[in-house]
N, C-alpha and C positions, 0 to 999 in steps of 0.2 A: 215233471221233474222238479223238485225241492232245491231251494235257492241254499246256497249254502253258508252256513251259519260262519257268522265270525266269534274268533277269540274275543275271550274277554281280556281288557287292558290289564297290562301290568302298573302298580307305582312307578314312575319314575324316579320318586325320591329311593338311594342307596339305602337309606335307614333309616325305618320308621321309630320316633320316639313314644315309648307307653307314657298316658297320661299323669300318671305318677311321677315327672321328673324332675332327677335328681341335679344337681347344680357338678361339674363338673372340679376338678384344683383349680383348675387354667382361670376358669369365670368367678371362682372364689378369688384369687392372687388378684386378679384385674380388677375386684370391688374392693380390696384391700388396699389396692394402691390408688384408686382413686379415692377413697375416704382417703387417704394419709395425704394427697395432693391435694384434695378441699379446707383439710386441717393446715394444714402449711400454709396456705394463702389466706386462710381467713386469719389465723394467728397473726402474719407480716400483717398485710389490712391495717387489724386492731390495733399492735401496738406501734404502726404509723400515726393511729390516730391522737391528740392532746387529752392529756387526762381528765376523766369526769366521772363522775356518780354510773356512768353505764358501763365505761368500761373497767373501772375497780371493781365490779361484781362478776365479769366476766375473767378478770386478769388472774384469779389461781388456778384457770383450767388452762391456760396458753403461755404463761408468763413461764414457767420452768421450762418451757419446751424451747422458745426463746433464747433463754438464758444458755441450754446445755448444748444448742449448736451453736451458737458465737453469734445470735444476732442482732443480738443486744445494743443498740444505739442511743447515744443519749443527743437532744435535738436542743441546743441552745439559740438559737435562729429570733426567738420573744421570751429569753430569759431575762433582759431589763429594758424594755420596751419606752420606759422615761429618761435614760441616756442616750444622748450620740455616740458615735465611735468614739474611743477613746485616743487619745495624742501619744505618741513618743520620742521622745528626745533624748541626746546624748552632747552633752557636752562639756568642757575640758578646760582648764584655766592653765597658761602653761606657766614657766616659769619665771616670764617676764610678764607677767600679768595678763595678758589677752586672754582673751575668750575664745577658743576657736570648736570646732563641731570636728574631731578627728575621724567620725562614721559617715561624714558627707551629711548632708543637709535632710532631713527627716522630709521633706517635700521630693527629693527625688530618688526615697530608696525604694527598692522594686520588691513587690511582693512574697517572696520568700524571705528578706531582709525582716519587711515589717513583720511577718508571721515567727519569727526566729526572735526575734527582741521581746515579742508580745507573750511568746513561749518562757521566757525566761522572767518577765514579772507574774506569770501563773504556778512557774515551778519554784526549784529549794533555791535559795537566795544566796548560797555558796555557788552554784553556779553563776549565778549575775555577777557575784563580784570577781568570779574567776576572769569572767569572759570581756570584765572591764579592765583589769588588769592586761589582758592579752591585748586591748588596742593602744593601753599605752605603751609595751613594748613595741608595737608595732609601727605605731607612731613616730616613734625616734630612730628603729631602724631602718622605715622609709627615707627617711631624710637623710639618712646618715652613710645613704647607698648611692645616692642621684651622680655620687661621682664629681666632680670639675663643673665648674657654672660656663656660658658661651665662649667668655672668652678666656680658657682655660687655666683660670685659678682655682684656687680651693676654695669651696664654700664655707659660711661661717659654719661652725660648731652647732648643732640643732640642737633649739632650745626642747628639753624634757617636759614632761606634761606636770604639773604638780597636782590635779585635781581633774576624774572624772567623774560626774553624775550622768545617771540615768534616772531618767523621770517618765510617769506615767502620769498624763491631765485627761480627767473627764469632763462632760457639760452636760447640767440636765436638758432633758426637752425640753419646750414648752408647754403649759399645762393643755388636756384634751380642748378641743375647743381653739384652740389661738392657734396662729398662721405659724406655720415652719419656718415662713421666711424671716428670721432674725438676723440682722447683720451684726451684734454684739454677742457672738459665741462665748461666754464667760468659762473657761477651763480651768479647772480647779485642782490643785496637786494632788493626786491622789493618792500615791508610792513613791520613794526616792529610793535609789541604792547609791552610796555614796565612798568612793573612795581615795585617798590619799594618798599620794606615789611618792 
């Protein structure tokens, strides 16, 4: 008696691919978007990086693409690397002669303050002298609101401001080479705005 033959195996693969294959939308769309996602990241990359002879030869192929989505940053971080910070000050002559600081004392205003002052010696200088103006109104109508002193009389008449300046001082570094540590910071007037009330 004859053993009896088996079938022969089916593929298991649903569907066989002929050698000649074709690329698919789906596998086209998915190489297209990750070229567009390698160009994205190497464009940010590049123009994260400080300019030089490598990347000005590369920057008309990425530099508009850059530009036309909004990513465009400028990095002043080692734009004057031979200054220290720069100083600001605000102070006021009033109308009996003193001196006084009516924005409070330049050592204890708080970061948005000093960012807002410093904003205003880089912008139109009709806003600076607006905004000097506005402390010396405010100036006098601080005082002029406090009401009755302890022991409930009327306070003097508050003296008007006659004079305030806004100043911007810088300091050079010291040259490459020499110690940071200088305790004669020499600040030097850099910008004045100046007005008369």
């Amino acid at each position: 008696m004859a053993a009896p033959q088996k079938a022969p195996r089916q593929s298991s693969s649903p569907v066989e691919r002929p050698n000649n294959h074709r690329f698919s939308k789906v596998e086209i769309l998915r190489s297209l978007f990750s070229l567009l996602l390698i160009f994205h990241f190497a464009s940010i990359f590049l123009h994260a990086f400080p300019w030089s002879p490598f990347v000005a030869k590369l920057a008309p192929y990425y530099l508009g693409y850059i530009n036309v989505t909004g990513q465009s940053q400028v990095w002043a971080m080692y734009k004057s690397p031979f200054h220290f910070d720069p100083r600001f000050e605000i102070e006021a002559t009033d109308t009996g002669g003193n001196l006084i600081k009516p924005f409070g004392s330049p050592a204890d205003w708080q970061p948005r303050k000093l960012y807002f002052i410093e904003a205003l010696f880089m912008s139109n200088e009709d806003f600076a002298l607006a905004f000097i103006k506005y402390i010396g109104g405010q100036y006098v109508l601080a005082d002029s609101l406090k009401g009755p002193n302890e022991a409930g009389e009327a306070r003097a008449p508050a003296l008007g401001l006659k004079e305030i300046r806004m100043r911007m001082l810088k300091s050079s570094a010291p040259p490459h080479g020499e110690s940071r540590m200088r305790l004669n910071l020499d600040y030097v007037l850099e910008k004045e705005f100046k007005v008369s009330l």
